[in-house]
C-alpha positions in Angstrom: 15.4 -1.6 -19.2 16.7 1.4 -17.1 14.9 4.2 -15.4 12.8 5.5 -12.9 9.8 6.2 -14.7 9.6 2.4 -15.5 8.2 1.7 -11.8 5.9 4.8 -11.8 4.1 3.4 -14.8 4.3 -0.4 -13.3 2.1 0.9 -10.4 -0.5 2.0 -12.4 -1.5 -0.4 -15.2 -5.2 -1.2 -13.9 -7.7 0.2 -16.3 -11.3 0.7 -14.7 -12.6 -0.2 -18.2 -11.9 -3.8 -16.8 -14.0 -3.8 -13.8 -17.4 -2.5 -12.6 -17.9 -0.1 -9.5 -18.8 -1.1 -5.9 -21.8 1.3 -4.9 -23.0 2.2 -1.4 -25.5 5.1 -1.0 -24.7 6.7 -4.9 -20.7 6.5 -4.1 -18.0 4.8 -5.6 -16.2 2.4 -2.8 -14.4 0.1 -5.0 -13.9 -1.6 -8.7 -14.6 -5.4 -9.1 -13.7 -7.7 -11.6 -17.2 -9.0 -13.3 -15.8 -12.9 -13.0 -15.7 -12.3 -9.0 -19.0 -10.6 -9.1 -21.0 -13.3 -10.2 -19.9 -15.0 -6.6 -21.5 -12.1 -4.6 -25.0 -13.3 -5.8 -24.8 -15.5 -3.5 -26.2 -12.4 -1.5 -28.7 -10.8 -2.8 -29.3 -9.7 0.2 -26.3 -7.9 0.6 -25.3 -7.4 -3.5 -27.4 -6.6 -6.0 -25.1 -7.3 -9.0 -25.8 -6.6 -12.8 -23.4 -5.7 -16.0 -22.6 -2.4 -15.0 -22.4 -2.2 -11.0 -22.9 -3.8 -7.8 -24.4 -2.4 -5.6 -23.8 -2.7 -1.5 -27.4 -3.0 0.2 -26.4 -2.0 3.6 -27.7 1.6 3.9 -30.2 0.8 6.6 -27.9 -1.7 8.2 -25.5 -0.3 11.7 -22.3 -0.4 11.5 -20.7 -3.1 13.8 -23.9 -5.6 11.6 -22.6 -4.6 8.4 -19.4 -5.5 9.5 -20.4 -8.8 10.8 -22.0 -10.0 7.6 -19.3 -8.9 5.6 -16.8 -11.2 8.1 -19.0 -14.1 7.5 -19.8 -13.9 3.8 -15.6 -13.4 3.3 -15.3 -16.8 5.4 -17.5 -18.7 3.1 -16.1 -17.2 0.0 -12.7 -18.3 1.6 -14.0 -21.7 1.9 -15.3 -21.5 -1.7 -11.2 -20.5 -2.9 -13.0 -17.6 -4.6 -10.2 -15.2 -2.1 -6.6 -16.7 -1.4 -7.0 -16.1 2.6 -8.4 -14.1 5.4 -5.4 -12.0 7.0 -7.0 -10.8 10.2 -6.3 -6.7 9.8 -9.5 -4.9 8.6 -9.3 -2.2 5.7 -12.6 0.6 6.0 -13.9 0.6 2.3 -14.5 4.6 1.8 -15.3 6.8 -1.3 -13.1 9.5 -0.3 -10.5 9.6 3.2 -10.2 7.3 6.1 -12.6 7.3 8.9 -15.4 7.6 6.3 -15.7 4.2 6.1 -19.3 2.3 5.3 -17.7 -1.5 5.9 -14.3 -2.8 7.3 -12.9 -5.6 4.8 -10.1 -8.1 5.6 -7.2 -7.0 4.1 -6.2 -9.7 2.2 -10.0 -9.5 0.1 -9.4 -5.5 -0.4 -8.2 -5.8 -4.1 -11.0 -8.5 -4.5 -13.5 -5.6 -3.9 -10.7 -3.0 -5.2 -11.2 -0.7 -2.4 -8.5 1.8 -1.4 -5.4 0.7 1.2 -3.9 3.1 3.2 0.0 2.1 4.0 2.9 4.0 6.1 6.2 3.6 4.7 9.7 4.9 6.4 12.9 6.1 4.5 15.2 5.3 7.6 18.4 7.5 7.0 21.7 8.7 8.1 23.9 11.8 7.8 27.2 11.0 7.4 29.3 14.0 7.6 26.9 15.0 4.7 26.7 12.2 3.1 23.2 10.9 3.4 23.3 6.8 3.7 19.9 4.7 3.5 18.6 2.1 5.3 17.5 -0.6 3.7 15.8 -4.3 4.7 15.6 -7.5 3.0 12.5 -8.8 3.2 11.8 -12.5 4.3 11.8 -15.4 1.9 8.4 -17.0 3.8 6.7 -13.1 2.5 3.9 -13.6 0.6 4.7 -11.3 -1.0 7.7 -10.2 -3.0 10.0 -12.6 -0.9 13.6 -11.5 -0.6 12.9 -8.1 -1.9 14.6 -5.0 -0.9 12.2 -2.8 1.3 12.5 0.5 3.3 13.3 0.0 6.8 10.0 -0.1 8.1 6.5 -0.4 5.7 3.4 -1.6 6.6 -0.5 -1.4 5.5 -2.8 1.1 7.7 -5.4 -1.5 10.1 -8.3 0.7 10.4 -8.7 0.6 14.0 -5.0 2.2 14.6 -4.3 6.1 14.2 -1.4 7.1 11.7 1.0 7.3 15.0 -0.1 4.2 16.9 0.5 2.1 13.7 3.6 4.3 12.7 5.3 3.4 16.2 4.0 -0.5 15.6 5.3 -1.3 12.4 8.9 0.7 13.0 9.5 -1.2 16.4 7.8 -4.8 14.8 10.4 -4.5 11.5 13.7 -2.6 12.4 13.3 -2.4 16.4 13.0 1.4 16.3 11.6 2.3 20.0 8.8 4.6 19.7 10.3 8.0 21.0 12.7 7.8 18.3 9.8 6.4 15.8 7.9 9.5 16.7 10.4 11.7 15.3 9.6 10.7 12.0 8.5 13.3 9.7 5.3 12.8 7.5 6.7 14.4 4.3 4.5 13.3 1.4 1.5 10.8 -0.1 1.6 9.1 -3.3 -0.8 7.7 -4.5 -1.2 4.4 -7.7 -3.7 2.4 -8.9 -1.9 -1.1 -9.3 -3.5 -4.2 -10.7 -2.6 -7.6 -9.0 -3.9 -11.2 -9.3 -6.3 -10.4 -7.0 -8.0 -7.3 -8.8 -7.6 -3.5 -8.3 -5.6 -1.9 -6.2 -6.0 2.0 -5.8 -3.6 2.5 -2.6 -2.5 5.5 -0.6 1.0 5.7 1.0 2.1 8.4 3.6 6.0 8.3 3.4 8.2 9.7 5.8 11.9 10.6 6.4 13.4 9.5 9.6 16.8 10.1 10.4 18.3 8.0 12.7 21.9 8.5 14.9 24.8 6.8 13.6 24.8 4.4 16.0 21.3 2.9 15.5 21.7 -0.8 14.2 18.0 -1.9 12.7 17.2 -5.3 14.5 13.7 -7.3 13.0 11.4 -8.4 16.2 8.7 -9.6 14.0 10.3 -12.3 11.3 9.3 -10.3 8.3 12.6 -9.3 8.0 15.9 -11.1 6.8 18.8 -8.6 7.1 19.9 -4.7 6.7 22.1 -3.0 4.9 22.9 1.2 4.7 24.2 2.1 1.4 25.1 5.8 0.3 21.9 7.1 -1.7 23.8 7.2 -4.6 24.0 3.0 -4.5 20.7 3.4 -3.8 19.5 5.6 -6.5 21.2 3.3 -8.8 19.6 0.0 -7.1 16.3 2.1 -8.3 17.1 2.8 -11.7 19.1 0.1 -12.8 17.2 -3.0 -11.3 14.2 -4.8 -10.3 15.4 -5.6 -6.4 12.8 -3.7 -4.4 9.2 -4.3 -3.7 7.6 -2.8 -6.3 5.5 0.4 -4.6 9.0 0.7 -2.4 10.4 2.1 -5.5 8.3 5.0 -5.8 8.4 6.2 -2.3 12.5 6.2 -2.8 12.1 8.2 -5.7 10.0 11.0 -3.8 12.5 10.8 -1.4 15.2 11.4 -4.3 13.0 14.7 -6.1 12.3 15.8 -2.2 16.4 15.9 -1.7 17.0 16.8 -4.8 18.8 13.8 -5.9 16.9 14.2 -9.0 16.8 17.5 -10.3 14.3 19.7 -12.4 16.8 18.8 -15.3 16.1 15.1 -15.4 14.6 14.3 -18.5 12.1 11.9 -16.4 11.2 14.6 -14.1 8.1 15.4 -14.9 6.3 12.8 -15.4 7.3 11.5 -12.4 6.3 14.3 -10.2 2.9 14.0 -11.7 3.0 10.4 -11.5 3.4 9.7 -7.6 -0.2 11.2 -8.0 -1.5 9.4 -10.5 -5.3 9.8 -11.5 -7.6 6.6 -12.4 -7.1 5.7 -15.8 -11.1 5.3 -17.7 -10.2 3.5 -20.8 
């Protein structure tokens, strides 16, 4: 099956019929599978769970203690196998933006509690006597996840405690060895936004893509192991990479295709158009 459409809609299969809301204070943080939120009564001093929420019992709780019993109760449940593994970055569960966080979660439980991830992902181009090449990495076969899979040059998930720049200038230098005055030239262009479904549970993430064009001369080096090798291919190889075949990580896809409708690779004529433009901004799906 060909098309670009095809990855829109694979980003955004979770139905919140599935799952029950995570409450704190009257506000919707998150969406839980109910099998997973039978193991949160081990808390009910933290959880009160029933058939159609759970609710977060921290409102007259400070911060830095909420996050302190959430560490502990995600190291037992790790323990228990109930979460695959504890990462070490911390996600800000929020109703609406970041820095309106109620509790920091490890990012590995997020989809667990199916609270939103913020990530930063960098179309790493070149202009080639106006031909526009790509940048492209090949992700490690030790990932976790999608080993071997094409990614753009740089892509990471948003730690809470780092700004959009500081983490920006982390993940281009840690992935493709871009030094930070030529990171910071990046251009914040767009968000998309998808609500995925994994193994793990929900997953309603937020990407801010950029476009970063880079001199001819750059070579992308990897500092961090994440990455295998690079390649640059003209966009059009790349466009048909997109359409035709299954080798990128799966949310890269979508951020390439912004970049295509942004540079007008795909035009208003495409019969996909549409629904594509409105599906980089996808809205939760009830039933």
């Amino acid at each position: 099956m060909a098309g670009f459409l095809r990855h829109v809609e694979a980003c955004n299969r979770a139905r919140l019929a599935d799952y029950i809301p995570l409450v704190f204070d009257g506000q919707i943080i998150g969406q839980i599978r109910p099998i997973f939120s039978k193991q949160l009564k081990q808390w009910p001093d933290i959880f009160l769970v029933n058939e159609k929420s759970v609710e977060l019992l921290f409102q007259n709780v400070p911060f830095e203690q909420r996050n302190q019993k959430m560490s502990e109760l995600l190291k037992v449940l790790d323990a228990q196998d109930h979460i695959s593994h504890l990462h070490g970055e911390l996600y800000e569960a929020t109703a609406a933006k970041r820095g309106e966080g109620v509790v920091l979660i490890d990012r590995s439980a997020a989809a667990y509690f199916g609270i939103r991830a913020f990530g930063q992902h960098v179309n790493g181009f070149v202009n080639c006597d106006g031909e526009l090449k790509m940048w492209l990495g090949r992700r490690a076969m030790d990932r976790k996840i999608y080993p071997g899979k094409l990614d753009q040059i740089a892509a990471g998930g948003l730690p809470y405690q780092l700004s959009l720049e500081e983490n920006l200038c982390k993940e281009c230098y840690e992935e493709a060895g871009i030094p930070a005055a030529l990171a910071q030239q990046a251009k914040l262009v767009s968000t998309i936004q998808y609500f995925a479904e994994s193994e793990k549970g929900y997953k309603p993430d937020t990407l801010y893509c950029y476009d970063l064009e880079l001199p001819l001369d750059f070579i992308p080096v990897c500092t961090d192991g994440e990455v295998d090798s690079f390649e640059l291919l003209p966009i059009s190889e790349v466009m048909g990479l997109v359409r035709e075949s299954d080798e990128f990580k799966l949310n890269c896809n979508l951020v390439i295709i912004d970049f295509l409708i942004r540079h007008g690779f795909i035009k208003p004529e495409h019969p996909e158009y549409a629904e594509l433009v409105d599906g980089l901004h996808s809205v939760e799906i009830s039933g």
